[in-house]
N, C-alpha and C positions, 0 to 999 in steps of 0.2 A: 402899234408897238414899234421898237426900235427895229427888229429885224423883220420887220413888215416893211418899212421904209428903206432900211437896205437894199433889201429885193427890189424896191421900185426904182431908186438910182441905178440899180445893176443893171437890171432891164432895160431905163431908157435910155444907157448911157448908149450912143453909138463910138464909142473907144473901143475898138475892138483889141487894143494894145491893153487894155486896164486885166491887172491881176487880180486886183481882190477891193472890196472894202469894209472899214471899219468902221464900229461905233464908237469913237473914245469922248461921249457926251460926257461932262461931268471933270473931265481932265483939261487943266490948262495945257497947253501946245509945248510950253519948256517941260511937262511929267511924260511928254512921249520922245522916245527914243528910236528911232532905226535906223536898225546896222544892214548891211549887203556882206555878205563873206558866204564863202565856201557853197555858191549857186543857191545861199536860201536869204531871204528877206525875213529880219527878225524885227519886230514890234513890241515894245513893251512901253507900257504906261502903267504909272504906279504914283498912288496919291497916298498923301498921308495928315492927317488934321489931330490937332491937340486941343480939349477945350477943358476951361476949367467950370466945374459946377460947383454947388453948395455938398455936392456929396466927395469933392474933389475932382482928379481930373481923369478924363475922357480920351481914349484913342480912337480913330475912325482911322481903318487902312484898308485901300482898294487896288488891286493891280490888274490888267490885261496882259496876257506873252501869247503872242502867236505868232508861229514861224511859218513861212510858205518857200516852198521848193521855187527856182526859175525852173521855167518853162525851155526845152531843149534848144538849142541854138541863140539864148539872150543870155547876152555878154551883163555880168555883175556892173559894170560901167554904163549901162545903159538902162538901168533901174531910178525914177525918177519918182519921189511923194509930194504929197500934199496932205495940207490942214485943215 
C-alpha cells in the first residue's frame, strides 16, 4: 500500500532534517502547491478531470491539504521540497 511504502522511505531515509512525507501519486507536480508562512508548511494538491459519456458528462475531483507545524528553531526560509 501507499502508506506502507511511505513508512519504508521514512525509515530508510538517513535525512535526519526531513519533516514529513507525501503521497501525491496520481497528481501532476503543477496540481501540488506549497506555501511556508506563519511557521507551518501547507500542501495542497487538488485534481480535477471532466469526461464526456454517452450518459453526458462526468466530474472526477481529488484533493490533498495538509499542513505541518516547523519544528522549533527552523527558520520558514530554510524549508526546502521536492517531487
Amino acid at each position: 500500500s501507499s502508506k506502507q511504502r511511505l513508512n519504508r522511505m521514512l525509515n530508510s531515509s538517513h535525512d535526519r532534517k526531513l519533516l514529513a512525507l507525501m503521497d501525491v501519486e496520481g497528481f501532476d507536480p503543477k496540481e501540488v502547491t506549497v506555501t511556508v508562512k506563519d511557521g507551518k508548511v501547507k500542501v495542497l494538491a487538488e485534481h480535477k478531470e471532466e469526461h464526456t459519456t454517452a450518459r453526458g458528462k462526468e466530474y472526477n475531483y481529488k484533493n490533498i491539504v495538509k499542513e505541518i507545524s516547523l519544528p522549533p528553531g527552523v527558520s520558514e526560509d530554510e524549508v526546502t521540497y521536492s517531487l
